[in-house]
C-alpha positions in Angstrom: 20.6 -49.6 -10.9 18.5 -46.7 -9.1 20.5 -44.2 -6.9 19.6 -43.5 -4.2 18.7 -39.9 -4.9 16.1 -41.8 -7.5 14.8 -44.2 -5.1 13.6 -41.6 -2.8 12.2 -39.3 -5.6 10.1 -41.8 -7.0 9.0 -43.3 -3.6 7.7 -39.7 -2.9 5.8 -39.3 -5.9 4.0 -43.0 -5.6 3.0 -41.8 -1.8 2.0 -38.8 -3.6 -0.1 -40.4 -6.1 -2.0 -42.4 -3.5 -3.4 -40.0 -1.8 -5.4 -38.9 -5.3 -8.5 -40.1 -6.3 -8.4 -42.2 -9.2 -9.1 -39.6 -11.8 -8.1 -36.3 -10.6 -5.9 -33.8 -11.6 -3.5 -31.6 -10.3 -6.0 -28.7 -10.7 -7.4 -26.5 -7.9 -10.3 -27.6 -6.5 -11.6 -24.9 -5.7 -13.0 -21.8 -7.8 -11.1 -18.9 -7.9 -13.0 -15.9 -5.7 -12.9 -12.5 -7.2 -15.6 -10.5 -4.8 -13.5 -7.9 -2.7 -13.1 -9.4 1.1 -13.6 -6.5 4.5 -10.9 -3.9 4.7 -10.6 -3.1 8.5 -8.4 -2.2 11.1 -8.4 -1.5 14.4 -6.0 -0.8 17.4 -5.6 1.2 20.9 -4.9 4.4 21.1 -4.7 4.9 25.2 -8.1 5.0 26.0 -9.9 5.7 22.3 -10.2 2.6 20.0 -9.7 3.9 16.9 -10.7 2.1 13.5 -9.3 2.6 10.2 -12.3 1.7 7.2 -11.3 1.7 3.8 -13.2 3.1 1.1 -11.7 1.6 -1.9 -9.4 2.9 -4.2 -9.0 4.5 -7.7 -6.7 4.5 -10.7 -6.0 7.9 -13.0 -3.6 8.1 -15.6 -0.8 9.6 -14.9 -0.2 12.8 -17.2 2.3 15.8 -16.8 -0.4 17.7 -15.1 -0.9 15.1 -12.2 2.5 16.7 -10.4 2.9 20.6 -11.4 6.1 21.3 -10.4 7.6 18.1 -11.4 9.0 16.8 -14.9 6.7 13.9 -15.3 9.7 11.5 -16.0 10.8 12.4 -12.8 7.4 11.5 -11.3 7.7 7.7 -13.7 11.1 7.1 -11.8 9.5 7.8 -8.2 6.9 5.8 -9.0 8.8 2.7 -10.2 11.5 3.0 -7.3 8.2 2.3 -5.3 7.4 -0.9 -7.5 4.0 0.5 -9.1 3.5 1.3 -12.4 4.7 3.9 -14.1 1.7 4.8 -16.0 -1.1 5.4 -14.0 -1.9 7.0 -10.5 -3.2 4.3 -7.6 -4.9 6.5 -5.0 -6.6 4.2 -2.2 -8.9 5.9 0.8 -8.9 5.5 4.0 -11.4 6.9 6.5 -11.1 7.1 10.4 -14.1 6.0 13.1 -12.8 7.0 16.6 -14.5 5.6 19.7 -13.8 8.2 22.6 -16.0 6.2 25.2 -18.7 8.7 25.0 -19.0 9.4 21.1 -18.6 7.7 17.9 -16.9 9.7 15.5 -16.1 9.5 12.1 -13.3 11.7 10.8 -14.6 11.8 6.7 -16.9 10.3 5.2 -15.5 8.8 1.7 -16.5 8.8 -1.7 -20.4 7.3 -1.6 -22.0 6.1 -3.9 -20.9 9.0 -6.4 -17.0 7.9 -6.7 -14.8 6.3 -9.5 -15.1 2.4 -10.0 -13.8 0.5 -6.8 -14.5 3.0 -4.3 -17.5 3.8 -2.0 -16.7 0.3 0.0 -17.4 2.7 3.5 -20.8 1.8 4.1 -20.1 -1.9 3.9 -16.8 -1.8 5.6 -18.5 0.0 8.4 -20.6 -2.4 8.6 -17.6 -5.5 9.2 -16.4 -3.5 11.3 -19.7 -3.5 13.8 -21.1 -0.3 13.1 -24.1 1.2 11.8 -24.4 4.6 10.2 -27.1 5.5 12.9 -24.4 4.9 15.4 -22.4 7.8 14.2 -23.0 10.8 16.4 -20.2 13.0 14.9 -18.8 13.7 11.3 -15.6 15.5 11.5 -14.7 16.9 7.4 -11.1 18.0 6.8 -12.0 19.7 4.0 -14.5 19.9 1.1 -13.6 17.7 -1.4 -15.4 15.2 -3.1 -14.4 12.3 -2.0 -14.3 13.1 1.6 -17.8 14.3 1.6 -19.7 12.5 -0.5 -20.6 9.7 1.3 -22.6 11.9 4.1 -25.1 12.3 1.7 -26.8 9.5 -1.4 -27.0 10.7 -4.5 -30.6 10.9 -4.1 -30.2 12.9 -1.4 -31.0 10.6 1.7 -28.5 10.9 5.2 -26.2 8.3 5.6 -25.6 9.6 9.4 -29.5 10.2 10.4 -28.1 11.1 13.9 -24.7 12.7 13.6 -23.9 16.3 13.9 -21.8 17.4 10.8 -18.7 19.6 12.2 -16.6 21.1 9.1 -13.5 23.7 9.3 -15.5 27.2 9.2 -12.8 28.7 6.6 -13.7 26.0 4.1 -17.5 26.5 4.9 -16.5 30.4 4.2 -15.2 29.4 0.6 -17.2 26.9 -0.4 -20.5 28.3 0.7 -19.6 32.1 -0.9 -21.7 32.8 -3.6 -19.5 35.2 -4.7 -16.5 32.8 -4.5 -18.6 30.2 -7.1 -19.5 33.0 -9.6 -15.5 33.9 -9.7 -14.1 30.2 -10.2 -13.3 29.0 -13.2 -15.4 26.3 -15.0 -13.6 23.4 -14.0 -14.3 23.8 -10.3 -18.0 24.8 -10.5 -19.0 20.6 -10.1 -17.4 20.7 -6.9 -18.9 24.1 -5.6 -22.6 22.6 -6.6 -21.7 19.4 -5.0 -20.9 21.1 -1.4 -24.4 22.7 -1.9 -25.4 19.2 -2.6 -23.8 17.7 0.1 -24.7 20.6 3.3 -27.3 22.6 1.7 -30.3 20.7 2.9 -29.2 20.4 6.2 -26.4 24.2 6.1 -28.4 25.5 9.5 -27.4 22.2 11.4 -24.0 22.3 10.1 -21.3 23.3 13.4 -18.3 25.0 12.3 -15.0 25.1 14.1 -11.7 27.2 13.9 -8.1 27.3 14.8 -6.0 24.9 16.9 -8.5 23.2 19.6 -9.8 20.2 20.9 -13.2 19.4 19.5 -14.5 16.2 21.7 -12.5 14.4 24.1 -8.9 12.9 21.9 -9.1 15.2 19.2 -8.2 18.0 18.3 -8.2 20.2 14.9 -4.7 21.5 14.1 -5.1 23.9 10.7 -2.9 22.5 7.4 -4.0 24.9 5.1 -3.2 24.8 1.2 -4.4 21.7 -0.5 -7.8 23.8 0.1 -8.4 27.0 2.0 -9.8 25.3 5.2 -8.1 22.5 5.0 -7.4 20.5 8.3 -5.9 17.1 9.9 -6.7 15.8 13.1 -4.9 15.0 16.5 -5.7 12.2 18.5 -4.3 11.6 22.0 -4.8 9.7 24.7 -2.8 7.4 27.4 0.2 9.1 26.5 -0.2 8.4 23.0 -0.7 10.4 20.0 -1.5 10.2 16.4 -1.9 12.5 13.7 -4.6 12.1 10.6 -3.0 13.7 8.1 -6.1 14.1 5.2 -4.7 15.6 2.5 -2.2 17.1 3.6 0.0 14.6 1.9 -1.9 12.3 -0.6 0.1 9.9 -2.4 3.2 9.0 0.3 5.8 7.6 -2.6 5.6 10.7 -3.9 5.5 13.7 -1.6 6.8 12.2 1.1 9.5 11.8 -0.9 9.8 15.5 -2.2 7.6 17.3 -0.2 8.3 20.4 -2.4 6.3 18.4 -5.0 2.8 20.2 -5.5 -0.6 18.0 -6.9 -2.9 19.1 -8.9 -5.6 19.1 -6.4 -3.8 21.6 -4.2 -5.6 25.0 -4.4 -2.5 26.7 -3.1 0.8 24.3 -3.9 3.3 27.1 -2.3 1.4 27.0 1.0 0.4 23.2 0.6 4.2 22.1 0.4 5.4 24.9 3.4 2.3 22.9 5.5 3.3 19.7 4.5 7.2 20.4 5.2 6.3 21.8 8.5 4.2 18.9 9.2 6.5 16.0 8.2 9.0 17.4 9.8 7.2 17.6 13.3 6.1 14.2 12.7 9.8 12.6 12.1 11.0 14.5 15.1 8.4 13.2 17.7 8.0 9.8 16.2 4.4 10.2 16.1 1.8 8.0 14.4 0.1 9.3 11.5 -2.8 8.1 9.2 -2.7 8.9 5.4 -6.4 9.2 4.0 -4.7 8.0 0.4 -1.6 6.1 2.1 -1.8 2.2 1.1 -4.4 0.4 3.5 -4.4 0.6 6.4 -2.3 3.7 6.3 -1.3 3.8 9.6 2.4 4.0 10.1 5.4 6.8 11.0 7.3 9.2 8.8 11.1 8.9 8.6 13.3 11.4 7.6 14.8 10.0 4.0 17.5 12.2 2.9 16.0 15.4 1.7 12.7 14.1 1.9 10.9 11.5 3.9 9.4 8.1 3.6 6.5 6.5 5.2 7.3 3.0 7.5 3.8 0.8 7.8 3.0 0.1 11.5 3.8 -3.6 12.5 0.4 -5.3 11.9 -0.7 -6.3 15.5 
């Protein structure tokens, strides 16, 4: 005799059946869809609209260089408390388009079409988001490296902002641009001293150059983080009320140095001054609750900092 239990399973799986054609199969009916979909994201600030476009993202191993001051088992264990592997580096990229109700302005420009697998997504993101590159009428750089300036310029050496002014810290344009500092570095960073000249040489007269702590167009306004480079810079935004910080570089890869801030990368030029910046920086940030954007903080990298012990930890804004 059937339970009662049984009678009701095996009702359910005769409805089941009956709604199936006769010779299907349990099988998806529908192909699986590989092609990467739009990654953008926009909110409110007060009055500025402020859009977050990703660029992609890229993997490195990770070796016992990628953190200097940091056994590289220590840098494993970080890593897996934060549920990612243990063996390489994930380093997304996040750029910043801010609306100010008289200018479009993008704060970086990504990787272009010069950047590891899975990056240089800008362009097309830009695009989802509404925007054309002629639309842009201001580029803000943080700071010289690759993959934030790249993708003003092609490869093949064609604008991707016909009608934007280019506005870069003036003691990076001082470094970068010295002839003398070029001769003096070492090998290794002679690519990315020929890649500036790439980049701002055809259009260097044009280029604006700004200094110290000031307000560059309505909302923002530069606040110096020097360290990861000499001229290195994040970006205040306020409005309504309401504030937000755009951190660039100033801390790359949150699961680690938020975490232990002291930690220096091997991308900053001056890891002594890089960590007292960041430090100072985080600290201000967890005090006055303020929003912050990470340029490699996982997408869409807008959140808050939270003091974590010793250290800190980033919490993701709630998606609204």
């Amino acid at each position: 005799m059937l339970t009662r239990r049984q009678t009701m399973t095996a009702s359910t799986a005769l409805a089941a059946a009956a709604v199936l054609p006769a010779g299907s199969t349990s099988e998806a009916a529908a192909a699986k869809r590989s092609e990467r979909l739009p990654a953008v994201y926009r909110f409110a600030l007060g009055e500025l609209e402020v859009t977050l476009v990703h660029d992609g993202h890229a993997r490195r191993p990770l070796d016992a260089n990628y953190v200097r001051n940091a056994a590289l088992e220590e840098v494993r264990t970080a890593l897996l408390d934060a549920f990612q592997p243990a063996d390489v580096v994930l380093s997304p990229f996040t750029t910043v388009v801010v609306n100010t109700g008289r200018e479009l302005v993008a704060i970086d420009a990504g990787n272009g079409d010069l950047g590891a697998p899975g990056t240089g997504l800008f362009r097309a993101n830009l695009a989802a988001a509404g925007y054309r590159p002629e639309e842009i009428d201001l580029v803000l750089v943080s700071h010289f490296h690759g993959d934030h300036i790249n993708g003003i310029r092609l490869k093949d050496g064609t604008p991707v902002f016909p009608n934007a002014r280019l506005l870069v810290p003036e003691p990076e344009w001082a470094f970068w641009m010295d002839e003398g500092q070029m001769s003096r570095a070492p090998e290794a960073m002679q690519g990315a001293f020929r890649n500036v000249r790439r980049v701002f040489g055809p259009e260097a007269p044009k280029v604006e150059r700004f200094s110290g702590e000031r307000e560059l167009v309505r909302g923002i306004t530069a606040v110096p983080a020097l360290g990861h480079t000499p001229g290195h810079y994040a970006f205040r935004l306020e409005s309504g009320g309401q504030s937000l910080l755009v951190l660039s570089d100033t801390a790359t890869k949150p699961e680690l140095f938020l975490r232990r801030p002291d930690w220096q990368v091997m991308f900053d030029m001056d890891g002594t001054r890089a960590a007292e910046t960041r430090k100072r920086i985080l600290d201000m940030l967890a005090f006055e609750r303020m929003m912050v954007v990470g340029y490699h903080f996982p997408f869409p990298a807008v959140g808050y900092v939270a003091r974590d012990g010793a250290g800190y930890r980033f919490v993701p804004a709630f998606w609204s």
